[in-house]
N, C-alpha and C positions, 0 to 999 in steps of 0.2 A: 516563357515556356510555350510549347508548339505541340499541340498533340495532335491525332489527327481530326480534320476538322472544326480544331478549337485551338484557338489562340488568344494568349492572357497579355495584356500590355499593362504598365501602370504608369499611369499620366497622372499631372498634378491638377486640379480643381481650381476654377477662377474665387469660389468661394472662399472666404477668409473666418468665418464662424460656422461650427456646425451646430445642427438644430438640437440633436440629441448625444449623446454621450458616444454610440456607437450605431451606424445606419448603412444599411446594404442597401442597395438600390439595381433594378436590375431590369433594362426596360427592351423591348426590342428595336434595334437599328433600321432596321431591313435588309442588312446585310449578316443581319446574325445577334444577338444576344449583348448587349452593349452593359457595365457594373460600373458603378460606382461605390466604394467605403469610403464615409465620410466619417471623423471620428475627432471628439476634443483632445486635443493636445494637452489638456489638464491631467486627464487618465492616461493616455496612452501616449507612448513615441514613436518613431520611425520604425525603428528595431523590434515592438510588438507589433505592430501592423504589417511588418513582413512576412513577420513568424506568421500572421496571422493567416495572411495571405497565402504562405506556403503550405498550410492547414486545408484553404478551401481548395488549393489547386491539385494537392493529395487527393481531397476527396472528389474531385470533377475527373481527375484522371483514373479513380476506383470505377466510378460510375458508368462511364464510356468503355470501360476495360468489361464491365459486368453489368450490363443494365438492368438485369434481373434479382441482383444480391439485395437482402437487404440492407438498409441504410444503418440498419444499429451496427452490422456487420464491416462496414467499409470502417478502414483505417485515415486516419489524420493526422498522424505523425508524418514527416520526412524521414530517409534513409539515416541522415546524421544523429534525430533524436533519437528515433526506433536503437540505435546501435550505442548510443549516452544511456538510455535508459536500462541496456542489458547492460550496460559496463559496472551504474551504480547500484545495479542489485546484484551483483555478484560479489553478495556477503557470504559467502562461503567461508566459515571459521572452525578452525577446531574445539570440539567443545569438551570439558572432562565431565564424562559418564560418572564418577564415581561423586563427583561434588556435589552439597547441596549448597541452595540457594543464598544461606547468609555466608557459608564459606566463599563463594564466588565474590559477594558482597564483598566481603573482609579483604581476600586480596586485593578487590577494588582502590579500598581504604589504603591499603597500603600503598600502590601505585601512585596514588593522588589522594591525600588527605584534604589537603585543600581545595579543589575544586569543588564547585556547582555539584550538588549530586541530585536535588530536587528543587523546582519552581513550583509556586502554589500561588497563586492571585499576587500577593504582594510580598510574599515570605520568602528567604531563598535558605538552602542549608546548605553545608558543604559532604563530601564524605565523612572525615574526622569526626563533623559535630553529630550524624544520623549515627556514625555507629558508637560516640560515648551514649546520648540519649538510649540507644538499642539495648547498649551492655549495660548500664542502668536498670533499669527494667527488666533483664534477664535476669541479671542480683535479685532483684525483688520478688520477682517471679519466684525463680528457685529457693529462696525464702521459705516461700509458703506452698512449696511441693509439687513445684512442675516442672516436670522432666519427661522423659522419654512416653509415650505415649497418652501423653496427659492431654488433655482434651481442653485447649481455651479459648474462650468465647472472645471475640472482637468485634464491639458495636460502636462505632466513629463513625463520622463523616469527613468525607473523600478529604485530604489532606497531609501535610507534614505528620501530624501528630499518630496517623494511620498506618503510616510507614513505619514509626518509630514501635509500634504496639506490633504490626505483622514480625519484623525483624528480633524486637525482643522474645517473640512466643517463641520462632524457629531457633534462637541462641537460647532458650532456657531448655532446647529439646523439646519443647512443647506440640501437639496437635493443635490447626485453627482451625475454627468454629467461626466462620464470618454473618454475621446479621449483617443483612442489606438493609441501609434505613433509608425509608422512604418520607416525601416532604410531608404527607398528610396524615395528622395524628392520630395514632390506635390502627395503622394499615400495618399490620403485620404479614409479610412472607406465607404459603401456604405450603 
């Protein structure tokens, strides 16, 4: 790459071991600004030290383009990420306004029962099982008289079983009441 003034070349290093994981190195020639990246081939390959490369040459080419910008300012990306990274967030979906959240669930269920629907450390569940668990608990729930704006408390910790209690309140009809628990005993919420 050839900007004005600067010119980026990458040559291969008579070194066979580098000292640290990842090392810029960046000394004056006398003809100009001479760089070295030196980087273990344990962490990194070819193909991230390009990218990488094509990261700083982004930003040397902001910099010379805007000497006065600041540097949290100047971009790093290349043309081709910048335009991947607008491609995968244009998650623009239709959503229905009138649904609530364990109906959107349920159809969920119905699309794919068996799939993955939660990971938790070493637990996995599928759709199918979160929502017999849910509906479970809904039964029970309304059992003992909770429905439509019934007001119930949910004090878990983060997890499957968390899920299973949020989802049964909203199928009994119920209001949730979430207690945030905290690791240190008698710290209550204010």
């Amino acid at each position: 790459m050839i900007l004005p003034e600067l010119t980026l070349d990458l040559a291969a290093s008579g070194e066979r071991t580098a000292h640290f994981d990842l090392t810029l190195l960046i000394r004056d020639s006398g003809n100009g600004l001479a760089a070295t990246l030196e980087y273990s081939t344990d962490l990194f390959d070819e193909a991230r030290i390009q990218r990488m490369l094509g990261h700083w040459q982004v930003l040397l080419a902001g910099i010379v383009a805007d000497p006065e910008q600041r540097l949290a300012d100047l971009s790093l990306l290349t043309e081709p990420e910048r335009r991947q990274l607008t491609e995968w967030n244009d998650t623009t979906a239709p959503f229905p306004g009138k649904a609530c959240l364990h109906q959107l669930f349920e159809a969920q269920v119905e699309r794919s029962p068996e799939a993955t629907a939660v990971v938790f450390e070493t637990e996995c569940i599928s759709y199918g099982e979160l929502n017999r668990r849910a509906n479970r608990l809904a039964n029970y729930l309304a059992s003992l008289g909770v429905g439509p704006e019934v007001l119930v408390g949910v004090c878990l910790e983060r997890g499957i079983e968390m899920l299973v209690g949020l989802f049964g309140v909203l199928k009994a009809g119920g209001l949730i009441y979430r207690l945030i628990m905290h690791t240190r005993a008698n710290e209550l919420p204010s």
